[in-house]
C-alpha positions in Angstrom: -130.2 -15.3 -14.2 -133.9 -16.0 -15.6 -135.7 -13.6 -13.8 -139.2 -14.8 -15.5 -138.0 -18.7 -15.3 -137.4 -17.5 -11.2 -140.5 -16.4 -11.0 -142.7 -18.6 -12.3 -141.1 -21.6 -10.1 -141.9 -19.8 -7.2 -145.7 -18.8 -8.1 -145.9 -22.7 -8.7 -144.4 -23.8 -5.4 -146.2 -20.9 -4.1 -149.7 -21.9 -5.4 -149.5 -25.8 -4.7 -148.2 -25.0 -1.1 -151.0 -22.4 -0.6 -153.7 -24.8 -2.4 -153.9 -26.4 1.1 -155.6 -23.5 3.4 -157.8 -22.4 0.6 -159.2 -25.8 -0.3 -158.1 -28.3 2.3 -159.2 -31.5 0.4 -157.0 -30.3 -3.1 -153.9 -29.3 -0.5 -154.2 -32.7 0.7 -153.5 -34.0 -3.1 -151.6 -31.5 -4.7 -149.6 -29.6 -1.8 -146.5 -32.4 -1.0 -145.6 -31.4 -4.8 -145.0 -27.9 -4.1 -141.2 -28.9 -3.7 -141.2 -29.6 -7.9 -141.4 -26.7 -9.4 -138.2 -25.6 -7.6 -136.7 -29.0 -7.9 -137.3 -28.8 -12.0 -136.0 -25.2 -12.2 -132.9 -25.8 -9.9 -131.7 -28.5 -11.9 -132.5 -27.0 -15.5 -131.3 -23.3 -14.5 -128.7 -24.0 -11.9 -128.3 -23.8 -8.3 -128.2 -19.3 -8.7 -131.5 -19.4 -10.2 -132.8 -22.7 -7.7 -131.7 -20.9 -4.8 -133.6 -17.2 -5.9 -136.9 -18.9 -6.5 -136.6 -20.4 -3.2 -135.8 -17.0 -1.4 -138.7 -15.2 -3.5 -141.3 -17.7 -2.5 -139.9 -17.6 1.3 -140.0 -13.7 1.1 -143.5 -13.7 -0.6 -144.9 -15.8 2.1 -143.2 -13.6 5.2 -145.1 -10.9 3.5 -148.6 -12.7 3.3 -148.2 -14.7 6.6 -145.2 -13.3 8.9 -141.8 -15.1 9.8 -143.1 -18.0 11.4 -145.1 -19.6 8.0 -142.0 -18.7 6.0 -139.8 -20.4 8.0 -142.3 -23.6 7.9 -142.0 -23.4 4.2 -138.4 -22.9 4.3 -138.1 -26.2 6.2 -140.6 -28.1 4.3 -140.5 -26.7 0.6 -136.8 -25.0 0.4 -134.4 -27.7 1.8 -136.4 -30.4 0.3 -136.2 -28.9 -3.1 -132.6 -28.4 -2.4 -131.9 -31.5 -1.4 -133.5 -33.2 -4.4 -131.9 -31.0 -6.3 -128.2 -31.4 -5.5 -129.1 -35.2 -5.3 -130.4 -35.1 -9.1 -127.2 -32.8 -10.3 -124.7 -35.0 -8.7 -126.8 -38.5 -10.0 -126.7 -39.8 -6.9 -128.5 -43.1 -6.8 -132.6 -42.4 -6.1 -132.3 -43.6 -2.3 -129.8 -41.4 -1.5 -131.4 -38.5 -2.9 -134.9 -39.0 -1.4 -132.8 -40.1 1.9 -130.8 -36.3 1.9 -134.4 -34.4 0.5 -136.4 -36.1 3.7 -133.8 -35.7 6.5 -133.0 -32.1 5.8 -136.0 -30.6 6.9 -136.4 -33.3 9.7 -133.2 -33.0 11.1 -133.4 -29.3 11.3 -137.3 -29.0 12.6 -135.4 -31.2 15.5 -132.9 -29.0 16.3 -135.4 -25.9 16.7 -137.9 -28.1 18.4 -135.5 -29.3 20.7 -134.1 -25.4 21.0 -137.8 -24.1 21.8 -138.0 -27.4 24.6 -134.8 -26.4 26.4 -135.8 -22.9 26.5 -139.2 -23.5 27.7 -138.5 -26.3 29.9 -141.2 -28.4 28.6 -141.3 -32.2 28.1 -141.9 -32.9 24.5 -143.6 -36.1 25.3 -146.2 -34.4 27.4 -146.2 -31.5 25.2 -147.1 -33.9 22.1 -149.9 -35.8 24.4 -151.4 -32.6 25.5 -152.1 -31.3 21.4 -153.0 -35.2 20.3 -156.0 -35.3 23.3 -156.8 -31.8 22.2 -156.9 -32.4 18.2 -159.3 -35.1 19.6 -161.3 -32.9 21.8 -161.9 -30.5 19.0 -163.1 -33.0 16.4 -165.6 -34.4 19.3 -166.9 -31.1 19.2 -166.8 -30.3 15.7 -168.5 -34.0 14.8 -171.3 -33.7 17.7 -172.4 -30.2 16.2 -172.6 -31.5 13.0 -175.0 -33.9 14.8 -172.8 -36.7 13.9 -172.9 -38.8 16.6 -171.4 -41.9 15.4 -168.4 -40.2 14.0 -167.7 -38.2 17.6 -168.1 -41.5 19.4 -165.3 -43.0 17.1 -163.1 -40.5 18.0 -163.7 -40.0 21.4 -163.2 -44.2 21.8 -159.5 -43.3 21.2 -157.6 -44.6 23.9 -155.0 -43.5 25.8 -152.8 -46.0 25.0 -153.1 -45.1 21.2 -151.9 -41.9 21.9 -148.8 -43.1 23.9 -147.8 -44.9 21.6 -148.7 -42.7 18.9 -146.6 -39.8 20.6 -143.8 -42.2 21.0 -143.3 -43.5 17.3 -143.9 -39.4 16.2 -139.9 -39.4 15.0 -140.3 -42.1 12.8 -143.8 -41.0 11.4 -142.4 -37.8 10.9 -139.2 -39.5 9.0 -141.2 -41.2 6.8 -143.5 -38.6 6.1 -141.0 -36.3 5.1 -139.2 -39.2 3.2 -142.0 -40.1 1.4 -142.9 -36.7 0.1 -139.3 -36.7 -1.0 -139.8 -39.7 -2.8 -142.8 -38.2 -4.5 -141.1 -35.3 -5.7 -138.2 -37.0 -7.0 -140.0 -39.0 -9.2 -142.7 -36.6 -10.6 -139.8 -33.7 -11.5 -137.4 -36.8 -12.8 -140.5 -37.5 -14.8 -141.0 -34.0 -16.2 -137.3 -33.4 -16.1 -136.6 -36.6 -18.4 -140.0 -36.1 -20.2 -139.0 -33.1 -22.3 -135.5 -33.3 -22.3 -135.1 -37.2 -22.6 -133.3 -40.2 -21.0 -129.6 -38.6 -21.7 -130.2 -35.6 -19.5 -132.1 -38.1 -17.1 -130.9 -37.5 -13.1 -130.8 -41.5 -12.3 -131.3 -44.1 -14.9 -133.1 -46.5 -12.5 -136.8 -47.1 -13.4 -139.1 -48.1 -9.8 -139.6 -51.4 -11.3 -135.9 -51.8 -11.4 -135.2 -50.0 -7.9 -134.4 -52.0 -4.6 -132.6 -51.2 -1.3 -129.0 -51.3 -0.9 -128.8 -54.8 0.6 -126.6 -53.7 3.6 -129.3 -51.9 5.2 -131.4 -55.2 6.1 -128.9 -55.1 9.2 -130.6 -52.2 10.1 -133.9 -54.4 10.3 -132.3 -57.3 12.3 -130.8 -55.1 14.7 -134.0 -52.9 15.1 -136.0 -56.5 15.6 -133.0 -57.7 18.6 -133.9 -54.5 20.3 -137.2 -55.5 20.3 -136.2 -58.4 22.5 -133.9 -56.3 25.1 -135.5 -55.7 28.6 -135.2 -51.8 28.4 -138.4 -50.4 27.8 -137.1 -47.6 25.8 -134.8 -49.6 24.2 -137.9 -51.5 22.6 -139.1 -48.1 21.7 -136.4 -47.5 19.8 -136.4 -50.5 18.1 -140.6 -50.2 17.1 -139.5 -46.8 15.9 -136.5 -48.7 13.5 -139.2 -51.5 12.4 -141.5 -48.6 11.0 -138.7 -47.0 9.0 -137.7 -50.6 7.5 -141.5 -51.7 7.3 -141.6 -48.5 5.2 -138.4 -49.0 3.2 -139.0 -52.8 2.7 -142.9 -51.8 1.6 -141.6 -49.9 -1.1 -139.3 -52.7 -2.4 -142.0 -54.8 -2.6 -144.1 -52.3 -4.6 -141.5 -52.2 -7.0 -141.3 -55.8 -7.6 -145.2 -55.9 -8.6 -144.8 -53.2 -10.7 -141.6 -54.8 -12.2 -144.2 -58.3 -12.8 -147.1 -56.0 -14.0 -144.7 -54.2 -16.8 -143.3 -57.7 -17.9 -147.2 -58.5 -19.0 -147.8 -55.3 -20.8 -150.5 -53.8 -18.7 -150.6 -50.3 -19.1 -149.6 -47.3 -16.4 -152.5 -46.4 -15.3 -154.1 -49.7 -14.8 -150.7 -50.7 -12.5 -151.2 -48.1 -10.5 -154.9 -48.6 -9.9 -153.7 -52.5 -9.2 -151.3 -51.4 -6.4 -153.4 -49.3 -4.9 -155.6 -52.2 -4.4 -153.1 -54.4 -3.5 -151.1 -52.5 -0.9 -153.9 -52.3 1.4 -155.6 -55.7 1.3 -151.8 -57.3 1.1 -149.9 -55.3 2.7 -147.8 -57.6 4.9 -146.9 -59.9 2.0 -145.9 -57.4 0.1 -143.4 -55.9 2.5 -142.3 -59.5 3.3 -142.1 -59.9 -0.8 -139.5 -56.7 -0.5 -137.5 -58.3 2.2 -137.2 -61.5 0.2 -136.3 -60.0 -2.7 -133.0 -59.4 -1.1 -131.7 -63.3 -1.1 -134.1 -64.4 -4.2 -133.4 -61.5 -6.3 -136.9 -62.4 -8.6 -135.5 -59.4 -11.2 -132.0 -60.2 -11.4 -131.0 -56.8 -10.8 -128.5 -57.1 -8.5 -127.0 -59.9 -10.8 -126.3 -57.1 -13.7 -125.2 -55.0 -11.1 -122.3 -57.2 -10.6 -121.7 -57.1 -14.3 -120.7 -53.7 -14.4 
């Protein structure tokens, strides 16, 4: 055990995670990475030293904050670093790493969610409609005494309608929330993981201009659009829910093709990811439709040398 190694991951987790209630904005940035410095050490050290740095930040935050914020960074910090972790030592293939970091937390926040529900005997949909019209109550209130009248009209012009819908798609906003912050912290701690120890010691060989879906799951996106078509009204709900997951998922494939295109013509790192930026906004129903196109047209030949081996 490396006490000082143990240590210092978990004053790293500890200070990116905290970053966000002293200075909101840099949380916003910097706080999804707080996962990383765990991530890194579990996988260099092991999964005895992993494990320790993710009990010491727990406790050190059930000190500062009481049981209820160390159990939120449990949920969100520990079993995503764990998850990722385990993924990266076993070389599981990226998806199913980032797939195992994300769901973790998400499916056990459900299981207490749905525990505190039962035991209270409130509806969660009416529970979830009741804090979105009061998150929008309060920003009325905080915009109109800043004397920012425009901005408090804008909110308060949020329908009802927006927030049905809103509270209805919430599981798979918060499935690709938690996915994509697993996504990010696998590839920045593969990057520093790889970075100083090279490719050899790597935890997946597959660069994100190289990555796509496993083809199988686009029968996830044709069955999610037939449900769209089936007279139960919940059953459509449950297939809008599907087509933001895959709209996610077939997004990202697309964003790896462009950045498989820009590499081909030498443009530097930085400069592709300023041009993404720009792109996935302006273009960014081509560019999912690019990802599910990829899947029959195959524009890098990946899966053809996947065959090969």
């Amino acid at each position: 055990m490396d006490v000082k190694k143990i240590i210092a991951a978990a004053l790293w987790a500890l200070g990116l995670y905290l970053s966000g209630l002293i200075i909101p904005l840099l949380g916003e940035v910097v706080g999804p990475f707080a996962p990383v410095p765990l991530i890194i050490l579990y996988v260099r050290s092991g999964r005895h030293d992993g494990l320790s740095a993710i009990g010491l930040s727990t406790a050190v935050i059930f000190m500062l904050a009481g049981g209820q914020t160390a159990f939120i960074l449990f949920l969100g910090l520990g079993l995503m670093a764990i998850g990722t972790a385990e993924g990266m030592l076993k070389r599981s293939k990226p998806e199913n790493t980032i797939l195992l970091a994300g769901l973790l937390p998400v499916a056990l926040f459900l299981l207490v969610a749905a525990s505190v529900f039962l035991k209270s005997g409130t509806n969660p949909v009416t529970a979830l409609e009741g804090f979105f019209r009061l998150v929008i109550n309060e920003g009325v209130k905080f915009y109109t005494a800043l004397g920012l009248k425009e901005a408090a009209e804008a909110i308060k012009a949020i329908s009802d309608p927006f927030i049905y819908y809103i509270v209805r798609l919430f599981p798979s906003i918060i499935i690709v929330s938690a996915v994509v912050q697993a996504a990010l912290c696998y590839g920045l701690a593969r990057w520093l993981i790889m970075r100083r120890e090279g490719p050899a010691s790597g935890p997946a060989q597959t660069s994100f201009a190289g990555w796509h879906a496993p083809d199988a799951w686009v029968w996830g996106l044709i069955s999610a659009l037939a449900l769209m078509v089936m007279p139960s009204h919940t059953v459509r709900l449950a297939g809008l829910n599907l087509i933001v997951l895959f709209f996610v998922l077939y997004t990202m494939q697309g964003m790896a093709l462009l950045e498989y295109f820009l590499k081909r013509v030498s443009i530097p790192a930085l400069a592709r990811g300023f041009i993404l930026a720009l792109v996935l906004p302006l273009l960014l129903v081509f560019v999912t439709a690019l990802g599910v196109v990829d899947i029959w047209a195959d524009f890098r030949k990946v899966r053809a040398g996947e065959q090969g081996k």
